[in-house]
N, C-alpha and C positions, 0 to 999 in steps of 0.2 A: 504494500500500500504506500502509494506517495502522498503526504502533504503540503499544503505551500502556503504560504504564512502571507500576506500580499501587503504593501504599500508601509511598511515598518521604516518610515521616514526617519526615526531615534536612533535604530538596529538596535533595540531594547526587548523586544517579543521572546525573547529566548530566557533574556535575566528577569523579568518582570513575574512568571510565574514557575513554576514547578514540571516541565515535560515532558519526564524524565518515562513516564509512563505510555506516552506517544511514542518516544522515542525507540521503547523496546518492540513497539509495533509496525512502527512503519516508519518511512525517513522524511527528515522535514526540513523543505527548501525556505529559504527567506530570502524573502525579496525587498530588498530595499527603494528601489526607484518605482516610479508610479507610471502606467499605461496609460493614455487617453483611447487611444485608436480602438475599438472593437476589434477588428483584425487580428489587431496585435496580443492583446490579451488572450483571443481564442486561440491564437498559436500558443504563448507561452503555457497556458493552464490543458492543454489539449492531456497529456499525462497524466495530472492528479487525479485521483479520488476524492480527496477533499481539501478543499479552498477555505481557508481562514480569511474572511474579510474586516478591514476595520471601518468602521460606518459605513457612508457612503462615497469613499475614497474612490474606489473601485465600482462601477454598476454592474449587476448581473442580471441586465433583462432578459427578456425570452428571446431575444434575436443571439445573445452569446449563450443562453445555457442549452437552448435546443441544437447548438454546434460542438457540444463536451461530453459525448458519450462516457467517457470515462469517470464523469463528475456523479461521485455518492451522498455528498454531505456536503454542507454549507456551513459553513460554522460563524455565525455575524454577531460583533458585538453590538451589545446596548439590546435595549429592551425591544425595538422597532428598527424595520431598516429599509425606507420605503424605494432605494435602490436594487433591491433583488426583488427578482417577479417568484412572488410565494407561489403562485397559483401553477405558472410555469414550472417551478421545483417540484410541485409535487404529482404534477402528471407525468414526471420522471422519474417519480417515485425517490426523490433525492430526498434527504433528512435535512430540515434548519432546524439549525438549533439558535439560539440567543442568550445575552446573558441580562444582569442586573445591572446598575449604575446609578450615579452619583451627577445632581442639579447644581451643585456646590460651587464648583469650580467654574462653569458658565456664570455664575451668579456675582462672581466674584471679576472674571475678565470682564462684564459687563460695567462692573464701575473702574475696573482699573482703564478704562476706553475710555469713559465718560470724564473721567476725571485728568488721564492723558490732553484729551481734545480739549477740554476747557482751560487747562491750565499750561497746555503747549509745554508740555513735560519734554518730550522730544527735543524739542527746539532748544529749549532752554539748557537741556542737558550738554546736548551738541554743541551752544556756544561754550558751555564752561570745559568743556572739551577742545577746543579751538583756543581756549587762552582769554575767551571772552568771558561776558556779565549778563546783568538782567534785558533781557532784547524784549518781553510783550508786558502786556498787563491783562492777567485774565479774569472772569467772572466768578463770584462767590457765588456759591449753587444753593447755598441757602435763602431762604425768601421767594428763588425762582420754583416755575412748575416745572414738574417731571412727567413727560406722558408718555402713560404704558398701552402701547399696541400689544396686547395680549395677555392677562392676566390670569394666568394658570399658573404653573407651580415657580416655574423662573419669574413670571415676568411678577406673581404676587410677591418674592423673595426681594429683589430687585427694587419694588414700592419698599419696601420697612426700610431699603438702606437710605431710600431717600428721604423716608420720613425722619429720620435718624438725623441727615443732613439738616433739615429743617424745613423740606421744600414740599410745596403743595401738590399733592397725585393726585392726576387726572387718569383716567383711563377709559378706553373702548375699544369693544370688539362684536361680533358679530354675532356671538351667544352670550355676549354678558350680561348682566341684567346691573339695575342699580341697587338690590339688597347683594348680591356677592362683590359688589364691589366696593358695597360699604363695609361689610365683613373683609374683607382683604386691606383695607382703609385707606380705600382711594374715591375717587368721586366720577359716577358716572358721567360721561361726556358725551353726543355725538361725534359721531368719525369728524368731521368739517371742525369743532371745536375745538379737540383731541388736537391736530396740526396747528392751526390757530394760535391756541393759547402755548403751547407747550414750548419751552426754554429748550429743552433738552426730551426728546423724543427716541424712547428705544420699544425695540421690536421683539416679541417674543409669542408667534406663530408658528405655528407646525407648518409645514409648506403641504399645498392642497390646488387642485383645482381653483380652489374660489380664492383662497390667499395670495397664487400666481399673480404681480405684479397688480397687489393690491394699492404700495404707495406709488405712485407714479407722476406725470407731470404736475397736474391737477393738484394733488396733495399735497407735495414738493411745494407748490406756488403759495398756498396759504399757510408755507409756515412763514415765520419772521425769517428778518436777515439777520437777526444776533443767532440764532436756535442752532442746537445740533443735534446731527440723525444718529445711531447708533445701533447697527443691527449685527448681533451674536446668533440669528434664528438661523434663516436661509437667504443666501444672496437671490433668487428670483422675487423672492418676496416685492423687494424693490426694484423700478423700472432704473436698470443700471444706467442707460446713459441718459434719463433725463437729469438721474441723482448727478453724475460725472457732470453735464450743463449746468446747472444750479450751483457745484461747489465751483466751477471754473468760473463763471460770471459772478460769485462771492453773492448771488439770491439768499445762498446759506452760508453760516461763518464757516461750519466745519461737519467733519465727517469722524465717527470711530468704527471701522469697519473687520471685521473679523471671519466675515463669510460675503461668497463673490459666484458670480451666474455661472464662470466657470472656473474651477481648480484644478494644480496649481492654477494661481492669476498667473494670463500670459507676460511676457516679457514685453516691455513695453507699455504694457496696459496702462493709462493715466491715471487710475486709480493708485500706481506706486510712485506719481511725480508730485501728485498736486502738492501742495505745499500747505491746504489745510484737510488734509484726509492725515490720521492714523490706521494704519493699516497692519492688522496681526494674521497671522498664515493659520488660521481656524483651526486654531489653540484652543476655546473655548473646552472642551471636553478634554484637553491634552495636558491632564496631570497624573500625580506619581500613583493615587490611591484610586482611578478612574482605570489608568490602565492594569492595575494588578487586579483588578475584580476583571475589567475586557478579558483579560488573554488569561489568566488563570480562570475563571469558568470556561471560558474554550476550550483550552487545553483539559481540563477534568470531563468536557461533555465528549468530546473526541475519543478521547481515552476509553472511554465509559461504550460509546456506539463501537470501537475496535472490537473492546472486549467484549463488546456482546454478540460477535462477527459480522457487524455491518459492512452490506455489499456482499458476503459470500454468499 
């Protein structure tokens, strides 16, 4: 049996959990660099049995797994992984499996963004790096609103830090109601007000159908010119280049961005020049105690389908 460990960008997947038990079953490739091309992927995975994915790094729709005769298991971290076609795995009678994780650390790059972008942490750092001093003057976040486009478990997390701040939570979204959002203790808003009012605007939607390029020009247009966007959800969410227009014409101050329409962001992409974007490599879920629950429950449910003779 071969396994392949896919898109180990750290080359951590080995030290992170315990595989010792895969290992005595079958052999296991790790791959460090990352595939866009379909092609390419069906070529490299054409061999295994089972594919270790990390999120949606890698996708495994029905156009690459109906070309993987050889594919028995799927093994995807995180609770959900709306980049492998489940429906397609299992009319190939392929096993996914999935594991548990951890809000926390989204919850947390979520304000190190916010608080980057507002106080041009970056900038500032670089000049004292450069031999230089104070270069901007940024906005105290307390007093300002904070509006939460999506208020479930991150984006309600995410309101306490900025009540915490001092700042007034707005929120809406498209099943929220105004008694859970007073329970979460933010204030209901329409969508139009939601942009509007809100100083500092972050995202925190499951990506869907109806959420597909839900902020877009329109939205973009009615927020202020002091406000910043900040989205840790999914980069389609937002219409990427009318968001790129608005921060290039300074419509908007700034941008904290951690997730992008496509990854890697290509080379080039303006979204790694502009000069008021912060921009993190969708980190957000990329910590120490996120990845030991990913790849140790993989590695255990793998173990566990060997030994139970899956595929034979």
């Amino acid at each position: 049996m071969r396994v392949a460990i896919l898109d180990d960008y750290q080359n951590v997947a080995l030290s992170m959990a315990d595989w010792s038990d895969v290992a005595a079953r079958a052999e296991i490739t790790v791959f460090n660099d990352h595939l866009a091309d379909p092609d390419a992927v069906v070529k490299r995975l054409a061999p295994f049995d089972v594919v270790c994915v990390m999120r949606e790094r890698t996708p495994l729709p029905r156009s690459v797994i109906e070309r993987l005769p050889m594919l028995k298991m799927i093994a995807s971290t995180g609770p959900f992984n709306a980049a492998v076609n489940i429906a397609a795995a299992k009319e190939r009678g392929i096993y996914v499996s999935t594991t548990g994780g951890y809000v926390d650390s989204t919850v947390e790059l979520t304000w190190a963004l916010i608080l980057a972008a507002a106080r041009r942490i970056v900038d500032e750092s670089a000049s004292v790096r450069a031999g230089g001093w104070q270069t901007s003057v940024g906005p105290q976040l307390g007093g300002t609103v904070l509006g939460v486009l999506g208020l479930g478990r991150i984006g309600s997390r995410v309101a306490q830090v900025g009540k915490a701040f001092g700042m007034d939570i707005i929120a809406w979204s498209a099943n929220l109601t105004p008694e859970a959002a007073e329970q979460a203790g933010a204030t209901y808003v329409s969508k139009d007000e939601l942009f509007s009012r809100a100083d500092v605007l972050t995202i925190h939607l499951v990506l869907s159908e109806r959420s597909r390029g839900l902020v877009g020009s329109a939205e973009l247009a009615l927020m202020k010119p002091t406000a910043l966007l900040v989205n840790t959800s999914r980069g389609p969410i937002v219409d990427e280049s009318a968001l790129v227009d608005a921060l290039r014409s300074q419509r908007l101050a700034g941008a904290g961005l951690d997730v992008f329409d496509v990854e890697p962001l290509p080379t080039g992409h303006p979204l790694r020049s502009l000069d008021n974007v912060v921009a993190t490599p969708h980190i957000g879920y990329v910590a120490e105690q996120v990845y030991r629950v990913f790849y140790g429950e993989s590695a255990t449910k793998i173990a566990r389908w060997l030994g139970q003779g899956g595929g034979s």
